[in-house]
KEKEVO-362252 format. One record per residue (C-alpha): residue in three letters; z, y, x. Coordinates in Angstrom, 3 decimals, always signed. Example, Ala and Ser with C-alpha at 12.3 -4.5 7.8 and 13.67 -1.06 7.14 Angstrom:
2
[pt "Ala", [+7.800, -4.500, +12.300]],
[pt "Ser", [+7.140, -1.060, +13.670]],
This chain:
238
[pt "Unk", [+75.919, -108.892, -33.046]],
[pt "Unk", [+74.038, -108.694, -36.376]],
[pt "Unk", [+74.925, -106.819, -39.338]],
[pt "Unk", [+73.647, -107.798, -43.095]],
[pt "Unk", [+72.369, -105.346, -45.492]],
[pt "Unk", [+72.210, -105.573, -49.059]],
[pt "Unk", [+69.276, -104.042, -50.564]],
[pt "Unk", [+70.666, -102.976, -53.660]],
[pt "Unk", [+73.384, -100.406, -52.428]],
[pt "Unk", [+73.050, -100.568, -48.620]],
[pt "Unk", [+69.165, -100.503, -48.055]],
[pt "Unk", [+69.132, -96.603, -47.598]],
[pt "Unk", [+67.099, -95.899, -43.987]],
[pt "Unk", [+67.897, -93.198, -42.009]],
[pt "Unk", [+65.122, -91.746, -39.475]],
[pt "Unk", [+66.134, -93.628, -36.451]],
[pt "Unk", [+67.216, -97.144, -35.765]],
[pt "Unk", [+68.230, -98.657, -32.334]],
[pt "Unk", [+65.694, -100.036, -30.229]],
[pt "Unk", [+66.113, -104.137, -29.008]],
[pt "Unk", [+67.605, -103.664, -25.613]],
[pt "Unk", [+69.739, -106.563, -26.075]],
[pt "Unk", [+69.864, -108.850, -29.355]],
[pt "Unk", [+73.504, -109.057, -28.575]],
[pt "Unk", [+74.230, -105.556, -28.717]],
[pt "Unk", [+72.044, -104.152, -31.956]],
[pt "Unk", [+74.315, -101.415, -33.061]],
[pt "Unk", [+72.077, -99.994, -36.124]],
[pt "Unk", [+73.921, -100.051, -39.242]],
[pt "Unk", [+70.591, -99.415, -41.386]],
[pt "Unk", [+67.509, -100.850, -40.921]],
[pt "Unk", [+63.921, -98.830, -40.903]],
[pt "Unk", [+60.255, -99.843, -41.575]],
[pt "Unk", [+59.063, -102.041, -38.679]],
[pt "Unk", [+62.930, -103.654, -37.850]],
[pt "Unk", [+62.792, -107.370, -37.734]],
[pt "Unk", [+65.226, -109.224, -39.495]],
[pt "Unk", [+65.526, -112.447, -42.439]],
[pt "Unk", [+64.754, -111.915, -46.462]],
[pt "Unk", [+67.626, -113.575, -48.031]],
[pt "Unk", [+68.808, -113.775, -51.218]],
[pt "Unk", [+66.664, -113.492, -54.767]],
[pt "Unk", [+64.873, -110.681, -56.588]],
[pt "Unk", [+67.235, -107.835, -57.553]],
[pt "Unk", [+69.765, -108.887, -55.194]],
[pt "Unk", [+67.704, -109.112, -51.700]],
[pt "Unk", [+69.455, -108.934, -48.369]],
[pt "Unk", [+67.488, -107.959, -45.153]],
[pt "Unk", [+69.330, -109.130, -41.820]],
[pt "Unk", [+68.489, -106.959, -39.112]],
[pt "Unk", [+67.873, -108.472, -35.678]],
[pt "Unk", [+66.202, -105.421, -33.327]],
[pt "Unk", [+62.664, -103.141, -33.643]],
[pt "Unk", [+60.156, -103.393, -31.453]],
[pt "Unk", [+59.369, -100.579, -28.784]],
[pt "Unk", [+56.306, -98.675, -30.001]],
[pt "Unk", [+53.461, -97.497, -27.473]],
[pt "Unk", [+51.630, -95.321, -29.609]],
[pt "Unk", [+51.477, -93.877, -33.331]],
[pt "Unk", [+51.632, -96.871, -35.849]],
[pt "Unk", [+49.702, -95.599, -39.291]],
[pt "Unk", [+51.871, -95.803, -42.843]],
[pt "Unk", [+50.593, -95.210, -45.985]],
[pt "Unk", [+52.049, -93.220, -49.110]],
[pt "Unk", [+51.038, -94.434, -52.600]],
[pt "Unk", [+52.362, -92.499, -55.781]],
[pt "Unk", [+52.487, -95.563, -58.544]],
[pt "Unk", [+53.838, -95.059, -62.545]],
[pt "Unk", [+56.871, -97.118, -63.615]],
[pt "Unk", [+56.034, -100.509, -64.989]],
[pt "Unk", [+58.652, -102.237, -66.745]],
[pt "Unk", [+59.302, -105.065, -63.791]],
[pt "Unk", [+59.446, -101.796, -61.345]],
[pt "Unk", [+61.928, -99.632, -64.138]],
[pt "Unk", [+63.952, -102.892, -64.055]],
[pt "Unk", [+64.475, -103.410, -60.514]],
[pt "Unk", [+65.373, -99.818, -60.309]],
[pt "Unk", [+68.409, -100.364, -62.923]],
[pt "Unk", [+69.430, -102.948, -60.912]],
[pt "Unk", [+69.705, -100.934, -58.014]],
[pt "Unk", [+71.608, -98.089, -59.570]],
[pt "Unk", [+73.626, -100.698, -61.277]],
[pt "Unk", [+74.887, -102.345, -57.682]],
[pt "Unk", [+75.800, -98.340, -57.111]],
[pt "Unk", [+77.497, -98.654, -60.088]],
[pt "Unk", [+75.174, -95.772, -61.492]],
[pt "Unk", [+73.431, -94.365, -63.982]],
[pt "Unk", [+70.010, -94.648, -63.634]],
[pt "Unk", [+68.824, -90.489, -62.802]],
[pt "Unk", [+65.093, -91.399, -64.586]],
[pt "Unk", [+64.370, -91.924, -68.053]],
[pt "Unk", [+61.612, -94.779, -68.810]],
[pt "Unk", [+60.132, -96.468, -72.376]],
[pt "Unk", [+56.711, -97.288, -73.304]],
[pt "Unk", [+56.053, -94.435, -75.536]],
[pt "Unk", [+56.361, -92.070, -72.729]],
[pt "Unk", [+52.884, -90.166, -72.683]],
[pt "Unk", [+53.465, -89.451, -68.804]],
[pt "Unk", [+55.468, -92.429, -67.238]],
[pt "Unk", [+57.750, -91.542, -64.332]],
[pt "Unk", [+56.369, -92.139, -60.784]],
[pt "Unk", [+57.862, -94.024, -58.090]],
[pt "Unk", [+56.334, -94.286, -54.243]],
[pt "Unk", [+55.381, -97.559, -52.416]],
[pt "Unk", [+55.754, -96.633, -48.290]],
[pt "Unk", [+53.753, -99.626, -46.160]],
[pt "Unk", [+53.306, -100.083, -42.573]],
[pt "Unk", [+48.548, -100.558, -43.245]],
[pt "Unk", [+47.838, -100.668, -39.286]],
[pt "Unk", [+49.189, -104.381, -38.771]],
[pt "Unk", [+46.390, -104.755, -36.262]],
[pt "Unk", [+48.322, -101.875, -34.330]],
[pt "Unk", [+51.550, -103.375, -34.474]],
[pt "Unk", [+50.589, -106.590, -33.997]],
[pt "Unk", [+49.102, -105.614, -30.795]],
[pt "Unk", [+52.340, -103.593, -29.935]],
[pt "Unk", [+54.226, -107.013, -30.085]],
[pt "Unk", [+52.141, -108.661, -27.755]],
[pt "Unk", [+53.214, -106.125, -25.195]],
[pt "Unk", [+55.337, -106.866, -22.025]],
[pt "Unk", [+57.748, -103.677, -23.586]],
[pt "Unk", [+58.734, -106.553, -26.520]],
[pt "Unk", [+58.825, -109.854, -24.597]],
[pt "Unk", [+62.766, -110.057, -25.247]],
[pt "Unk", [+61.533, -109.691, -29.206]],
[pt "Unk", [+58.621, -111.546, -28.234]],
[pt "Unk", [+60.747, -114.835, -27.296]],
[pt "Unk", [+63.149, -114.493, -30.063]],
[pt "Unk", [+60.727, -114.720, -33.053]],
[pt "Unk", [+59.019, -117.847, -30.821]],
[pt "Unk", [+62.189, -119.846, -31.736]],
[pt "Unk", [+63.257, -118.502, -35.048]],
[pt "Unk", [+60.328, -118.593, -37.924]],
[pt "Unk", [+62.661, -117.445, -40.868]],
[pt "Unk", [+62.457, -113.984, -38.725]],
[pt "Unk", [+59.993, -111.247, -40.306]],
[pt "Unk", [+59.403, -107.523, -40.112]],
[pt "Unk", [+60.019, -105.255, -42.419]],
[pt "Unk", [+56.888, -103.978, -43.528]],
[pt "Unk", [+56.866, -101.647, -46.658]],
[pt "Unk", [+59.628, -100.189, -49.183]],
[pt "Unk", [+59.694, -98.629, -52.710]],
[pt "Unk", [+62.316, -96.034, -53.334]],
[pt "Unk", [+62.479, -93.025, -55.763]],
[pt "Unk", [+62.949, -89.459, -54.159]],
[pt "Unk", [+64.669, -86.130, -56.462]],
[pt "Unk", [+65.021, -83.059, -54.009]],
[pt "Unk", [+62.881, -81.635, -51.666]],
[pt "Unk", [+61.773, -84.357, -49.765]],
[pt "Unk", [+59.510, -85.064, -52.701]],
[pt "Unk", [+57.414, -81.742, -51.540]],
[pt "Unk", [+57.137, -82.729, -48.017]],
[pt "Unk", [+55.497, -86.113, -48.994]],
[pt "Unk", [+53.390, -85.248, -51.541]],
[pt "Unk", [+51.881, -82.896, -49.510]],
[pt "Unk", [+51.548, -85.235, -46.518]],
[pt "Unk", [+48.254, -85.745, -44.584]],
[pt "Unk", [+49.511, -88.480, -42.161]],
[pt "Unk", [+52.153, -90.533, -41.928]],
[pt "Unk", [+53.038, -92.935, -38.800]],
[pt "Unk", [+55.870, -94.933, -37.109]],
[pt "Unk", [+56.708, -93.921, -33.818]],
[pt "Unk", [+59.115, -93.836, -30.749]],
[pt "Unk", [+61.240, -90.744, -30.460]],
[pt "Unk", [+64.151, -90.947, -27.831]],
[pt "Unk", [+64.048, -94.541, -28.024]],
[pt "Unk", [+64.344, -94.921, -31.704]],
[pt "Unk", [+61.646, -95.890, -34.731]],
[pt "Unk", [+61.216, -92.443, -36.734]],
[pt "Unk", [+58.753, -91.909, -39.585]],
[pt "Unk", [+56.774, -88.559, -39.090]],
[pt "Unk", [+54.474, -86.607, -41.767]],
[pt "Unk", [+51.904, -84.636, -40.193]],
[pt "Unk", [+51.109, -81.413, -42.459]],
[pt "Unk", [+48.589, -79.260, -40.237]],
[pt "Unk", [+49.958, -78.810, -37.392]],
[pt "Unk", [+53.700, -78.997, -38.456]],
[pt "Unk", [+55.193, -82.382, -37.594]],
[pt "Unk", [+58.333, -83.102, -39.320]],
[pt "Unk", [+60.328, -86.539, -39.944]],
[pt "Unk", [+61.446, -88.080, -43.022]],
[pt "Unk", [+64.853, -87.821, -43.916]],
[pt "Unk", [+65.299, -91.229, -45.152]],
[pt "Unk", [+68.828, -90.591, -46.615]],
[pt "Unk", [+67.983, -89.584, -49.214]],
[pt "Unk", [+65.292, -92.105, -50.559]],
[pt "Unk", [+66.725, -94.816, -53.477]],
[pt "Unk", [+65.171, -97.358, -52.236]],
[pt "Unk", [+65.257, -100.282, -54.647]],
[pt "Unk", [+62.491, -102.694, -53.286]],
[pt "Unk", [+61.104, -103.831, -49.733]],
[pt "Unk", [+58.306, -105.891, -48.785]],
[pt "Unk", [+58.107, -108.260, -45.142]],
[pt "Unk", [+55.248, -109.697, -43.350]],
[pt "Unk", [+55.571, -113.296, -41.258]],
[pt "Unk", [+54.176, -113.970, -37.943]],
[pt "Unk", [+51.198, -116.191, -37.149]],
[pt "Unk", [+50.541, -117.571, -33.775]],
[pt "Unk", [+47.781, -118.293, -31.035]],
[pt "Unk", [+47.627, -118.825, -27.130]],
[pt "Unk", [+46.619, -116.285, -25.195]],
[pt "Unk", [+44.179, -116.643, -21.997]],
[pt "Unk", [+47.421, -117.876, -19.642]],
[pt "Unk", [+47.912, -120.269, -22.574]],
[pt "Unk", [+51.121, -118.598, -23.073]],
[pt "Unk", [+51.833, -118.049, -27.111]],
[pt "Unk", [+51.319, -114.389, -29.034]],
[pt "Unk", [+51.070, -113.048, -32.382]],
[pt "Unk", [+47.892, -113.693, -33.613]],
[pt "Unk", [+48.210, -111.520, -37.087]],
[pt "Unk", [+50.792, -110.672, -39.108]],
[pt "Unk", [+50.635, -112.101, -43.437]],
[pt "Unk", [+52.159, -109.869, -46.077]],
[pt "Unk", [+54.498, -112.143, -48.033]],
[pt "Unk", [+54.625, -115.191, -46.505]],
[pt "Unk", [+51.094, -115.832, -47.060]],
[pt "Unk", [+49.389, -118.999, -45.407]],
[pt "Unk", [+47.964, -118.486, -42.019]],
[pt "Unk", [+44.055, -118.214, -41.410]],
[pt "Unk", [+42.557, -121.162, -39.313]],
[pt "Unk", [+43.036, -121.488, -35.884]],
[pt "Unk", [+46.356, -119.938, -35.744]],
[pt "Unk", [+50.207, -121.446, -36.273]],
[pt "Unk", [+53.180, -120.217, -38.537]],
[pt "Unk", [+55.324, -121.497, -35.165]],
[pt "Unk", [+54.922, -121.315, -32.208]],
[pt "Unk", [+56.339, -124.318, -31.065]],
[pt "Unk", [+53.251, -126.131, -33.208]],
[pt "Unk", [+51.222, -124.716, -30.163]],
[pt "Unk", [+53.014, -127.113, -27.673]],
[pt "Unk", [+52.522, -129.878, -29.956]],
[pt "Unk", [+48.849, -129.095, -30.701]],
[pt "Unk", [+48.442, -128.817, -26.801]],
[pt "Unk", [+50.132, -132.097, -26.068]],
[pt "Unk", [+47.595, -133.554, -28.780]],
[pt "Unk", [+45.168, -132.376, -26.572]],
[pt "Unk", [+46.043, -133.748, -23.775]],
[pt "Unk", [+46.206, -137.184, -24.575]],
């Protein structure tokens, strides 16, 4: 079963999201960083179809990035708060001597979970983004924060993905307190997916090679399909 999420008004994550055990049976209502799903719709009105997660081996590094309003960010802000049919809670205009701040939350380690892909755990996922290329993973999110929360990330050391009773959580470190985001309570009004490039493996059997941030072109040697690897194969061959 798959649900659709609209990003303006539905794209709030909580801390946990169901792992792929069966693409039939994805129960998640909300999607997290690191589900893989399609992009559909247009800037400002953005859908992201969930399809499963991946199972996660070990700690997957995110980063945290403060950034000041712009006035393409402020906008797509308004927009969200509009779908909400809301008032937006932050002021913004250019004469402001301190603009507002918003925070930009990205999955950096793709070599990490790129190699967590390739992993017997997510052949099931594996298999399914070998047929489908429109499939991506969601990779990074903007959101504005106004309680607490705000605290607990801006003093963050470390923040990672990782596996906690079978579900993707994101976890600040802090010392040595470990605590996990309470994603409820983020607006988040922008996200950001990376697309799957593709290479054989030693048993000539296909994997992710690396994973391109927007839909970028994919370096030399490597496929946007992996069905081109058959065909480049059977080129081969002949």
């Amino acid at each position: 079963m798959k649900y659709t999420y609209l990003m303006f008004g539905y794209l709030l994550l909580f801390t946990a999201c169901t792992t792929l055990k069966d693409l039939q049976t994805v129960e998640t209502v909300i999607p997290c960083v690191g589900s893989v799903g399609q992009t559909k719709g247009r800037v400002f009105s953005k859908e992201f179809q969930k399809i499963g997660e991946p199972r996660i081996s070990q700690p997957i590094a995110v980063s945290l990035q403060s950034k000041a309003f712009s006035k393409t960010s402020y906008k797509a802000y308004q927009k969200y708060r509009g779908h909400l049919g809301k008032q937006v809670s932050i002021a913004y205009n250019d004469s402001l001597a301190v603009p507002p701040r918003f925070y930009e939350l990205r999955i950096t380690d793709l070599v990490g979970i790129k190699n967590v892909l390739n992993q017997e755990s997510n052949n099931g996922l594996l298999h399914y983004l070998e047929d489908d290329r429109s499939l991506a993973m969601l990779t990074g999110i903007s959101f504005v924060v106004i309680n607490r929360q705000q605290q607990m990330l801006e003093e963050a050391q470390h923040l990672s993905l990782v596996q906690k009773d079978g579900h993707l959580v994101l976890q600040v470190e802090n010392g040595m307190l470990n605590m996990e985001i309470d994603m409820k309570s983020l607006e988040v009004f922008d996200f950001e997916t990376s697309g799957f490039c593709w290479q054989a493996n030693k048993r000539n059997q296909p994997e992710i090679a690396v994973l391109t941030r927007n839909r970028e072109g994919c370096p030399r040697g490597t496929e946007k399909t992996a069905a081109k690897l058959d065909e480049t194969r059977q080129y081969l061959k002949l």
